[in-house]
N, C-alpha and C positions, 0 to 999 in steps of 0.2 A: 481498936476498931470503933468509929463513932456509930453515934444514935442514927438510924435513921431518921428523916425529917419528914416533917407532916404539913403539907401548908398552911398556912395560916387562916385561910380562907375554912378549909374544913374543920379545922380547932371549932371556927366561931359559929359554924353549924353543927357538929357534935354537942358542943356545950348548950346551946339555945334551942336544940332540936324535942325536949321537951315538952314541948307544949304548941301553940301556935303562938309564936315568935314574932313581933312584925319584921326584925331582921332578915329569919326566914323566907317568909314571906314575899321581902323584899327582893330577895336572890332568887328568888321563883318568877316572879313578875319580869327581871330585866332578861329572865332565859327564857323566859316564852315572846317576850319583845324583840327577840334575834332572831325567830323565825322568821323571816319578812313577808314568804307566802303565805303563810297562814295568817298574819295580821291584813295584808293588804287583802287577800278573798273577803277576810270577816267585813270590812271597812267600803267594800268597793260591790261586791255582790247584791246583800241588799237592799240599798238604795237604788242601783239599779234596777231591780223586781220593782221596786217602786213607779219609780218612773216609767215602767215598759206598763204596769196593770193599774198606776194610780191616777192618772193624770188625764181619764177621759173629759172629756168637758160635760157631759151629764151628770156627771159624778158627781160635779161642785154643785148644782140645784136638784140633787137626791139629798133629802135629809134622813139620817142613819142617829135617831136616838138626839142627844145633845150637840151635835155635827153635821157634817153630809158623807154621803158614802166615803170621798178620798181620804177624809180621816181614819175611816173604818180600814180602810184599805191599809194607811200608813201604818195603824196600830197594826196590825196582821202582817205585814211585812217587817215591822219591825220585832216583831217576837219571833220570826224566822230566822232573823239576820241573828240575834239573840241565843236563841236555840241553837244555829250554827257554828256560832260562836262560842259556844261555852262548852260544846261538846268537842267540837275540834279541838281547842285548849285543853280539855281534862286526858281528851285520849293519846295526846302528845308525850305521855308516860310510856308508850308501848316502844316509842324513837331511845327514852332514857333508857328501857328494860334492855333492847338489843344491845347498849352501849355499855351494861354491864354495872349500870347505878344502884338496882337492888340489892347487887354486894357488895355496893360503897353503904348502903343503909341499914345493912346489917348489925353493921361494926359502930351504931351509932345506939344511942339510945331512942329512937325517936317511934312512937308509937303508932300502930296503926292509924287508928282513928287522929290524930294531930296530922299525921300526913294527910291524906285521904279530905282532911277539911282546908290545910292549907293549899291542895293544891286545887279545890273548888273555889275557893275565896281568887286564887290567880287565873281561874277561867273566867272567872267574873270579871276579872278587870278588862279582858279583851268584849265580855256581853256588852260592857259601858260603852266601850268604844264604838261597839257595831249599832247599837240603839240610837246614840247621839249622832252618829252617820246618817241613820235612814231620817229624823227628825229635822238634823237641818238642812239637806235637801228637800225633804217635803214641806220646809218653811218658806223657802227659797223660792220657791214656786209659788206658793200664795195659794195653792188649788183647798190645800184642807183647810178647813173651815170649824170652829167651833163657833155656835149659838154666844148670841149676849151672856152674860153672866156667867158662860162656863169656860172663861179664857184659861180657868188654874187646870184643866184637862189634859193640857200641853205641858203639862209636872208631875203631873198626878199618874197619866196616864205608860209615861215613859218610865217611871220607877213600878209602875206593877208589872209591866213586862220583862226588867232588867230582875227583880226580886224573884220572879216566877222561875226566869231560866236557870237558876240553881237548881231546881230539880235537874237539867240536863248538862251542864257539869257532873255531876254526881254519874248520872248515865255515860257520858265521855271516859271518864278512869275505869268504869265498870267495863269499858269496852276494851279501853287501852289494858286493861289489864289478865282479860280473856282471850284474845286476839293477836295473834304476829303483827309484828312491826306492817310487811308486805300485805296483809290484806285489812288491817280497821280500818282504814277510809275510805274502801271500797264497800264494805259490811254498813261504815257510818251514813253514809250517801245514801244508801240500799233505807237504810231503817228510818230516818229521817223523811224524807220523800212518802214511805207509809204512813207514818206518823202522823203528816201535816196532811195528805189526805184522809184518813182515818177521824183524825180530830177535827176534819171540817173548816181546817187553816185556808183553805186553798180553793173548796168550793162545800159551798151551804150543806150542812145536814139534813135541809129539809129535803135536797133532790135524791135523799138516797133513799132506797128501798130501804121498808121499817125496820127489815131484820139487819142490815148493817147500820139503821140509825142506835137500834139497842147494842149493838156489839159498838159504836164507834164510843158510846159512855166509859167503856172499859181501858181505851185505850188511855199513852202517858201526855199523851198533847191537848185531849180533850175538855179536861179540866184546866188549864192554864188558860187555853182558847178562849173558853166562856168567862174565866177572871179578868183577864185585860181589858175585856170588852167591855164590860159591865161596867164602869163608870161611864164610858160616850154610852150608851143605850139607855142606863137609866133603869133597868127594869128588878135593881136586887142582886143579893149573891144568892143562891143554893149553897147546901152545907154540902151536896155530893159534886157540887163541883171543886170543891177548897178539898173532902177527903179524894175526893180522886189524885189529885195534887200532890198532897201529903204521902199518900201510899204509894206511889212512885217513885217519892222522894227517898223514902224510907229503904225500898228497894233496891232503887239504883246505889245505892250509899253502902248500904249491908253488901251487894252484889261486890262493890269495889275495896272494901274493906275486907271481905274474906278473900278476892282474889290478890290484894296486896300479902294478905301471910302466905297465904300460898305461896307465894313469889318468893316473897325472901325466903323460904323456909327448904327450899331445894338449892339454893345458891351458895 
């Protein structure tokens, strides 16, 4: 009676799965790259938000800090598409869990926390994509505008919004991993959508009444909101907008790491 056979493909992720692997990693990336809907929404959505709220012609001789508004606007949109994106990608675990992958990950060595980071590091590659969408459409157009001397904005500005939305990767697993397959992305849409009005993504904090401007501080989009911005404005970081950041970060993370044992630990 022969050995049963093991493919080779899962040998080289059993053996490598201790740790964060770039092999791993790799095999993570090109399976989230087969999803074609969820790349093309992240890629094609928010650019669009762009161009339907960025592209007024006032816009361009409103100056917003080191810029004019439409830059304001494109950074904002592009932490949307970002945030979209990174979350869609992490909750895409709840599609593996119904297919039965928690019990292929069992039978592995591979630790919580190494997963759990690799598979934020592979929602980040789909945030890249959807950031470098909304920026070179809104180049494309020529409407945003930075001031003399702050062309490096246009570098600066798109990596603090692609570094931020790991906090929301981290929240995507936490969901996919709380959630049936049939409802997180009706719950992610749902959470999101608060989020970005909550955090004042979407319309100013100062139109709100005082007592949801002190509850919108609390919220996980708030602090990111205020970091992106903060080099076009010019005005400093606060340290509670960077801990607001952080402690979300910390959450969503802790959230998707004890719902991953969980998971495997009944299968």
């Amino acid at each position: 009676m022969s050995a049963p056979t093991v493919p080779a493909s899962a040998v080289g992720v059993k053996r490598s799965a201790r740790g964060v692997n770039p092999t791993v990693l790799a095999l993570e990336v090109r399976r989230l790259l087969r999803n074609r809907r969820t790349v093309i929404f992240a890629l094609v959505v928010p650019p669009l938000f762009f161009l339907l709220f960025g592209l007024n012609k006032a816009y361009a001789n409103l100056s917003a800090g080191h810029g004019n508004v439409s830059a304001f606007i494109m950074i904002s949109m592009a932490l949307y598409g970002a945030v979209l994106a990174t979350t869609s990608g992490g909750a895409m675990v709840s599609i593996e869990r119904a297919q039965g992958w928690s019990r292929q990950l069992r039978l592995t060595p591979l630790s919580p926390v190494a997963y759990i980071v690799i598979k934020m590091l592979t929602a980040m590659v789909l945030g890249a994509a959807s950031v470098a969408a909304v920026y070179v459409v809104a180049a494309l157009t020529a409407v945003p505008a930075m001031k003399p001397g702050y062309g490096y904005l246009w570098i600066v500005t798109p990596l603090c919004v692609w570094v931020g939305s790991l906090v929301f990767a981290a929240f995507g697993l936490f969901l996919g991993y709380l959630l049936p397959t049939e409802n997180v992305m009706q719950y992610l849409g749902i959470a999101l959508m608060l989020f970005a009005f909550g955090g004042g993504l979407f319309i100013p904090l100062s139109s709100y009444p005082h007592a949801l401007q002190v509850l919108a501080e609390f919220t996980p989009l708030y602090g990111l909101n205020q970091l992106v911005h903060a080099p076009l404005l010019g005005g400093g970081v606060h340290l509670a907008w960077v801990a607001n950041a952080v402690a979300w970060l910390v959450i969503f993370a802790a959230g998707a790491v004890w719902r991953f044992r969980k998971d495997t630990a009944r299968v």
